[in-house]
N, C-alpha and C positions, 0 to 999 in steps of 0.2 A: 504493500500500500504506500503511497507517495506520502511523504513528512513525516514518515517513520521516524522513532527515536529509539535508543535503546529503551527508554523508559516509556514506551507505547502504551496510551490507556486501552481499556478495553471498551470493547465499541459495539453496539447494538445494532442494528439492523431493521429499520423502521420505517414506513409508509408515511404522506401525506396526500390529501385532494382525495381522500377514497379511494386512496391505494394511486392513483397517476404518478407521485412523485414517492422516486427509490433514496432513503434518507438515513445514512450510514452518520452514528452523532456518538458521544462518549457517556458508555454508561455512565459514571458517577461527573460532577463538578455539573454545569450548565446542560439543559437538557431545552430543547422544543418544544413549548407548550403552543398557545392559541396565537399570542402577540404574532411572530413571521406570518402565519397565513392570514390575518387580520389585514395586516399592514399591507402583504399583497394583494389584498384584494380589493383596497380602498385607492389603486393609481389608476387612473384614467390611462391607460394605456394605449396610442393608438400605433396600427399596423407599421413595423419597417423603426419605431424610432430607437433612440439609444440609451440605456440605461446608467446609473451608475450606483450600484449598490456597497455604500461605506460601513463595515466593520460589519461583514459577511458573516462571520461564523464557520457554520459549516454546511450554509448556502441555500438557508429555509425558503427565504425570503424572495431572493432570485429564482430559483427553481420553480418555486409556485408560477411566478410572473411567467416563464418561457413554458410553461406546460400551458397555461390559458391564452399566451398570444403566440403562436410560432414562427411569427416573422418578427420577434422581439432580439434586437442584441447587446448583452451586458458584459460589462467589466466591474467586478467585484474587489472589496481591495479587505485585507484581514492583515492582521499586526504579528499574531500567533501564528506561527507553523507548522502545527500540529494542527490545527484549526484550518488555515489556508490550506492544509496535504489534502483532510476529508473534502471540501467544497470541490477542491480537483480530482480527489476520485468521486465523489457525488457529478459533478459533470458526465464523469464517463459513463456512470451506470445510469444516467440518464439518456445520455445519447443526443447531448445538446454539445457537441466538444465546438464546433462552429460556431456558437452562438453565444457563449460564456467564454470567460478570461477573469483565472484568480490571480489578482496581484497580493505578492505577502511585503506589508509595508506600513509602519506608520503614518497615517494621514498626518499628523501634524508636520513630518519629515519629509513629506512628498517637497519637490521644488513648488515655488510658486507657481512657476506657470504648467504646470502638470495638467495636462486635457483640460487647458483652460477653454473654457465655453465650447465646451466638446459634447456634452449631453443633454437631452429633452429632458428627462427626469432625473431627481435623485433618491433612492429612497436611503432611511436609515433607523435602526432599532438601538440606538445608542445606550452606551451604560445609565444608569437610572440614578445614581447617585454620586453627589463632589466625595470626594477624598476626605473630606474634615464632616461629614456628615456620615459616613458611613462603619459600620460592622463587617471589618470585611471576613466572606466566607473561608471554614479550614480549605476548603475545596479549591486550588489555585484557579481551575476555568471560570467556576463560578462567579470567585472574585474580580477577575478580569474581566469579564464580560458583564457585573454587574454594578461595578464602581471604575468611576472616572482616571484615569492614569496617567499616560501624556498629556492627554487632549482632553479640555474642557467643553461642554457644550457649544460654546462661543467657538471653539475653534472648527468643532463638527460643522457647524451651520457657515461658517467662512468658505471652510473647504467647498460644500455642497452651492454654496455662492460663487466662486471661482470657475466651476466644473460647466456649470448649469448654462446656456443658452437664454440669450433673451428671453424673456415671459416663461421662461423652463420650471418645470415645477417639482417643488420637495416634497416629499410627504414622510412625516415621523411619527412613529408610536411610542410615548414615554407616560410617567405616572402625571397624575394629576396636581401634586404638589411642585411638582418643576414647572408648568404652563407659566407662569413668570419670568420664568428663567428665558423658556423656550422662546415666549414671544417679544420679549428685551434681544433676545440676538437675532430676531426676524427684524425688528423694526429698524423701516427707515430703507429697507435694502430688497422687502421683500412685500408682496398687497398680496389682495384678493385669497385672508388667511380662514379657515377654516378651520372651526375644532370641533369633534367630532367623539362626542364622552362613549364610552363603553361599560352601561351599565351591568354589573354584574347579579341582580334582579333587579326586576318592577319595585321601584321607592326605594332602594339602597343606592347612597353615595358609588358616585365611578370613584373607581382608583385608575384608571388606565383613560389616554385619550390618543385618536390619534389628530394629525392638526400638518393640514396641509397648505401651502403658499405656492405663489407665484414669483419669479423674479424679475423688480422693475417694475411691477403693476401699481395701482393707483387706489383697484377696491375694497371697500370697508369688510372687516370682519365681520364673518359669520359662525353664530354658534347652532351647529345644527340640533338632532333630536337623539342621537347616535342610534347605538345597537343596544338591546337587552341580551346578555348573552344564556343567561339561564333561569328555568320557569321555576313556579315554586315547589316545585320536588326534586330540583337540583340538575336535571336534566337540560339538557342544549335548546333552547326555545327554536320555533319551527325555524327564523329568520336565522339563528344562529348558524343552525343546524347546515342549513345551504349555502349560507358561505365557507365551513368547514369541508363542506364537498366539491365545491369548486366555483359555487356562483361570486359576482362579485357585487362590491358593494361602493354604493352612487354617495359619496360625499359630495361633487361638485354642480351637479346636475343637470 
């Protein structure tokens, strides 16, 4: 397997989209829950354009997106090695090697001018938490993929500014307590913002949103109505349910 180490975790062998997407991730430290296929299913995606998906993983996110558009092509970039190796053999066992490209690199390290205004979208599931606010987990992937390290939000949303295409659009899924954060380093750079809460039942607080922009636009923020993702017997509400399977979901409309 490619980004093999001596110290190789051990690794599961897992489905997404109702089995469409083939998802090779590491038993223990960070695991794939709902967030990637969420996230991918809320970009407007049109036929032929260019992706760029920052701090990949091990290529939930992407993979979703090229299984429901297949004239979609992405360059993913992951910091980790071990991480970057799965997303490129996740490529393969998908059978997308055309159409995906993992770079292993810190974004904040990229040169400036690195596929500057190179892409129609960006998407990204960035860590959830600053370095001074957090607990980081025993689990090293965990903790890396769930608290901030080089790169600060500010710098995530730079990059994805730099990269992006006039009027080119981001879309990011992060917790509900950072939407301050997230939308101080949209402003001013980025319009027509959208946040888009994920409730996790009918009348419980979101903890998740996802909150997508434009770059260079002008239009006022919208808060939409979001998703309820589960009924009250804990089960996947019908709406959920089908975007878990592959339908997508119309934040912009």
């Amino acid at each position: 397997m490619s980004g093999s180490t001596s110290a190789e975790p051990a690794i599961t062998d897992d489905t997404l989209l109702d089995g469409r997407v083939r998802f090779l991730q590491p038993r223990d430290g960070y695991r794939v829950a709902v967030d990637p296929v969420l996230l991918a299913a809320s970009v407007p995606v049109r036929a032929e354009q260019r992706v760029l998906d920052l701090g990949c993983g091990a290529g939930a996110v992407f993979l979703c997106l090229l299984a429901r558009f297949p004239q979609l092509s992405v360059v993913a970039v992951e910091r980790d090695p071990t991480m970057a190796g799965l997303a490129r053999d996740n490529v393969a066992r998908n059978g997308v090697a055309e159409r995906a490209t993992v770079v292993t690199a810190d974004l904040s390290a990229l040169p400036a001018s690195w596929e500057m205004a190179a892409f129609d979208q960006v998407v990204t599931n960035p860590p959830f938490l600053p370095a001074n606010r957090a607990d980081p987990s025993p689990q090293p992937g965990r903790a890396s993929a769930g608290v901030e390290a080089t790169a600060d939000l500010g710098v995530w949303i730079d990059r994805a500014h730099r990269c992006l295409k006039p009027k080119g659009r981001i879309s990011v899924i992060h917790r509900v307590d950072r939407l301050d954060d997230l939308l101080a380093a949209l402003a001013g750079r980025f319009g027509g913002i959208v946040v888009f809460p994920l409730w996790p039942k009918a009348g419980r607080d979101a903890k998740r949103l996802i909150v997508t922009a434009r770059k260079g636009v002008r239009s006022p923020l919208r808060l939409s109505a979001g998703l309820v993702l589960h009924d009250e017997a804990g089960g996947y509400t019908k709406e959920a349910d089908a975007v878990l399977r592959g339908a997508g979901l119309d934040l912009v409309g």
